[in-house]
Every structure is written in structure tokens, then in C-alpha cells.
N, C-alpha and C positions, 0 to 999 in steps of 0.2 A: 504493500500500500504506500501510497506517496507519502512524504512528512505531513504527518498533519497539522504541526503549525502553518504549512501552506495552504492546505484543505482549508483551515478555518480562516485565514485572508481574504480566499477565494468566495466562501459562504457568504463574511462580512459584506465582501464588495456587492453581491448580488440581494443580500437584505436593505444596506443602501441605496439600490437603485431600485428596491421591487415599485409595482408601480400603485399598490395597492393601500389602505390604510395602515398596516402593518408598517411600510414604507415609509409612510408619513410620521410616524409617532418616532421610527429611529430616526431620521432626517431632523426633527423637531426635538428630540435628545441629545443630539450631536451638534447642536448648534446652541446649547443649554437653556431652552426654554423649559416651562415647568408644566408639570402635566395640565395641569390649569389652562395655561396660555396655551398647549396643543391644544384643546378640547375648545376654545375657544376660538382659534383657528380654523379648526375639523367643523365648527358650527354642531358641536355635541353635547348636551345638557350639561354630561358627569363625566367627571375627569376619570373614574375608576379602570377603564379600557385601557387607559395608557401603560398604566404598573403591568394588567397582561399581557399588553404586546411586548414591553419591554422580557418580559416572565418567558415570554413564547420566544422569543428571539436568542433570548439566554440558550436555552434550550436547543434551537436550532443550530446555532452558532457553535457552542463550548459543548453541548451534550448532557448541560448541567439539567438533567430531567425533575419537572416537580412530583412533589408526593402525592400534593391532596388528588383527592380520586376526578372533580368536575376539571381542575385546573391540566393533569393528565387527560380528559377526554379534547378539551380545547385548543392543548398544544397538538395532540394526535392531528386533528383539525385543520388546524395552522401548519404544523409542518409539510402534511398532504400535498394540502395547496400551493404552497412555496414552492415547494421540489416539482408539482405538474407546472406551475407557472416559468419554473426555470431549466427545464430540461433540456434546450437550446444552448443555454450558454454555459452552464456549470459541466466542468468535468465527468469520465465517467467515474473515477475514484469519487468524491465530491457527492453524486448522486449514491455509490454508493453508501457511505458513510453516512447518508442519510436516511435512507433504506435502514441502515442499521437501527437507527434510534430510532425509526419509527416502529419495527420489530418489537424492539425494549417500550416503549408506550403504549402498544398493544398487551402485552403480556403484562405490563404495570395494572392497565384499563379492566383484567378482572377480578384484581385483587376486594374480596369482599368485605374483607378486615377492613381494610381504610375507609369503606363506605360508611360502616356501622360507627369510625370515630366522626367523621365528619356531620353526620348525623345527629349524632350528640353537641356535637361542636352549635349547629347551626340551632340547635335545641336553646342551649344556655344563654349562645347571643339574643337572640328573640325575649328570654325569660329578664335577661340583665337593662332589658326595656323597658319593662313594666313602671318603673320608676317616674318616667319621663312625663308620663299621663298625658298622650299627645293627642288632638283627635283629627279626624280627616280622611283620606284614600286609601287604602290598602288593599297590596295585592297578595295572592299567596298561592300557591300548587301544591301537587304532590308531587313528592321526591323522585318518585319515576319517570314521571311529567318533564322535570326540572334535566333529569340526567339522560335521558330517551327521547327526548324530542319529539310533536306527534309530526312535523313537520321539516325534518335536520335537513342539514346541507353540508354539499360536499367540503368545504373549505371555510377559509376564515371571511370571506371575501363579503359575504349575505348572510345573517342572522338568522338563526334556525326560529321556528314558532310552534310553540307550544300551549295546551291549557293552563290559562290562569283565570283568576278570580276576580276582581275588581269591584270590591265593596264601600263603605263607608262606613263612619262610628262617628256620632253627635258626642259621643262620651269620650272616653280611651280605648283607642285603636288596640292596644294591646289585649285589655278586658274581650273586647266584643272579638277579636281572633282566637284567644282561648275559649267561648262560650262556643264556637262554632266547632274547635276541635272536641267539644265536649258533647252536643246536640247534634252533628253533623253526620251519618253513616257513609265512612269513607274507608276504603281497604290499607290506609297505610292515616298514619298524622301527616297534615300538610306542614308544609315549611313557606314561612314570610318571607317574601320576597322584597317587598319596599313599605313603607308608610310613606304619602306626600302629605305633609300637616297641613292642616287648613281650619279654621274655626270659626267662619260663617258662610254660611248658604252652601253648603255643606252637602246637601242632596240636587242643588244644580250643580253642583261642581260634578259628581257620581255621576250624574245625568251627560253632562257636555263627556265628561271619558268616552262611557258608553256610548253615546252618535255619534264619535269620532273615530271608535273604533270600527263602528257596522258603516261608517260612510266610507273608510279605506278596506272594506272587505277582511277585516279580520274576524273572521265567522265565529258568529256565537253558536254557542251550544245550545239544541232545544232538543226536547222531550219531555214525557209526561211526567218527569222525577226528576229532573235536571234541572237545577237552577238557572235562571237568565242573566246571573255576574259573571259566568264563564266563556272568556273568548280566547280563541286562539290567533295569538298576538306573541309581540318579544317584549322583552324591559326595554330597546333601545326607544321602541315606538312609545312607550309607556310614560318614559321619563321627558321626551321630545312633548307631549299633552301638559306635562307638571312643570314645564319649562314655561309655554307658553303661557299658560296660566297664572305664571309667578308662583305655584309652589315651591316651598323647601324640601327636597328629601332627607327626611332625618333618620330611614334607615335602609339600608342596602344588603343583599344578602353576602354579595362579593366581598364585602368588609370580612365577612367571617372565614368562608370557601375560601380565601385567598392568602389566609394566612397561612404558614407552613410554620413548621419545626424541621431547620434544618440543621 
């Protein structure tokens, strides 16, 4: 195999020019702006995306693979797309080496031990909420939902969509999401995905998400048992509504998924 200090110059140089948003956040790292000013740039609500590309590009680059189990299905994702995006110009040593880690991401991708901490993980953070007594928008899925996508895509390129929820609470968002994992018959606990705070007119606010979502075709779920807060949508579409509208997100699930112990 070639030096791979040159293999990874080579990677470098093609993450730098990729032409995609990946591209842009290292472009936008490299010239020291802060995820903030990317994302403000990108014209994107929340800065959160940039830690992952930077996370996914670690990974592509150096091999440095992450642990947690969502952050593993997303670079899987990302690296895909990369390597079909660049199979023109990169080496065939380069493509393979790439190959390799994607090998190692897949075999990472069925470990179920990690699932069950993350789980837990995403449990406590939602619990460490409670506090804040916030009210307003929330979204929330199930975990299957969250990691299977009913909608995935091949690459980093397009946002996968998936079911979620899209409720409201006059009261604390956190209260009215535990009464539902409690009143709810659901085959798994869902896991919180955002809270966007808001504290008047509160049920036009729920209302404007909801015709915004059925007017860009993010189809809601209907049936005789099925709630009408369920559409299939992403968080980027989500947060792009909470933007406009001048809400605060004050809570993210990424915040949690995204931390590792390394």
C-alpha cells in the first residue's frame, strides 16, 4: 500500500474541494470561521451540523472512527458519498483505504451494546430538562424511526425523513412529553428530539408547523389510530419553521448523540 501519510494529503485535498456541504463547513474551518458564522453562511438555523461534518471528515481523513452508534451510521453515510463523489480523481490505493473504513463502520453499525448506552444516554438528557419548565413545540420519534429512517438516502448530500411528532404544551414541554410516554401505546419509549420555546399563541404556532409541513409535502400520517402530529419530515426542515418564526431551540437531540467518550 502506498505511504499513507500521502493517502491522507491526497483524501485532504479532495475533502477540500468536495463540492458539497461537507465541502463547505471544511472550506469554512480552514479559513477559521466558527460554526456559527458557517451556518450563517450555509443560510442554516443551527450550527450543530458543522461539529458533524467536521466529526465525518475526521473520520474520512485520519480513520479516527466515532463510537456512538447514530454518529457511526452518519459517517457510514458520508463516507459512501464522498468516495462515489470522488472516484475520478482519488487514487486506486486512496479508494481503497477507504473501502476499508467503510468495512470497519459497517461492522461498528451492528454493534447493539452501544445502542442500549446511547439510549440511556438520550434518556437522562431529556430527564436533566425537566428543570427548565419550558413550554412551546416539540418534536419527538421513536428510536427506530430516529436510526432507520422511513425515508434514508444514499449519502450525506439530502436528509433522510423520517416519522416524527410535532406537538405543543401551554404548560412544560417536558411534563406533557412524559404524560404521552406514559398514556401513549407505543412499541418502544420515544426519544425528544427538539423543544422550540414559545409562550404565546402557542396553538397557532403548532398550527403554522403543521401547514407548513402538509404544504411542502411532508406527509402526514393518517389512520383510524394514528395521530395527526405525525409527519414525515427531517429536523433540518423543522428547525428552518423555528427559524423563521423566531423561535429559540433550547433543546437538541444531537447535543447528546454527539457526545462520545473517547
Amino acid at each position: 500500500m502506498a505511504d499513507e501519510s500521502k493517502l491522507r494529503m491526497e483524501i485532504a485535498k479532495a475533502l477540500a474541494d468536495d463540492d458539497t456541504r461537507l465541502g463547505d463547513v471544511i472550506r469554512g474551518n480552514a479559513a477559521g470561521q466558527s460554526a456559527d458564522e458557517i451556518a450563517e453562511e450555509l443560510g442554516v438555523a443551527t450550527s450543530g451540523f458543522v461539529w458533524n461534518y467536521l466529526r465525518h471528515a475526521r473520520a474520512i481523513e485520519e480513520g479516527d472512527l466515532p463510537s456512538a452508534p447514530t454518529m457511526i451510521r452518519q459517517s457510514l453515510s458520508t463516507m459512501r458519498g464522498f468516495l462515489d463523489r470522488h472516484t475520478e480523481t482519488l487514487s486506486d490505493a486512496a479508494q481503497s483505504l477507504l473501502r476499508s473504513r467503510i468495512r470497519e463502520l459497517e461492522a461498528l453499525s451492528s454493534n447493539s451494546e452501544t445502542e442500549v448506552l446511547e439510549d440511556q444516554q438520550v434518556r437522562e438528557r431529556a430527564k436533566q430538562t425537566e428543570d427548565l419548565d419550558i413550554t412551546g413545540i416539540y418534536v419527538y420519534t421513536l428510536p427506530h424511526y430516529y436510526r432507520q429512517p422511513v425515508e434514508p438516502v444514499d449519502s450525506d448530500v439530502f436528509s433522510a425523513k423520517t416519522l416524527m411528532k410535532v406537538g405543543m404544551s401551554e404548560n412544560d414541554v417536558i411534563k406533557r412529553f412524559r404524560s404521552q410516554q406514559r398514556d401513549t401505546v407505543l412499541p418502544e419509549d420515544p426519544w425528544l428530539l427538539r423543544i422550540y420555546e414559545c409562550d404565546t399563541d402557542i396553538k397557532k404556532v403548532e398550527l403554522e408547523f403543521h401547514n407548513m409541513l402538509k404544504a411542502a409535502d411532508h406527509r402526514q400520517a393518517k389512520g383510524r389510530t394514528t395521530g395527526k402530529e405525525w409527519f414525515l419530515t427531517t429536523l433540518k426542515f423543522l428547525d428552518e419553521i423555528a427559524k423563521m418564526r423566531g423561535l429559540e431551540t433550547k433543546y437538541r437531540i444531537e447535543d447528546t448523540i454527539n457526545e462520545e467518550s473517547e
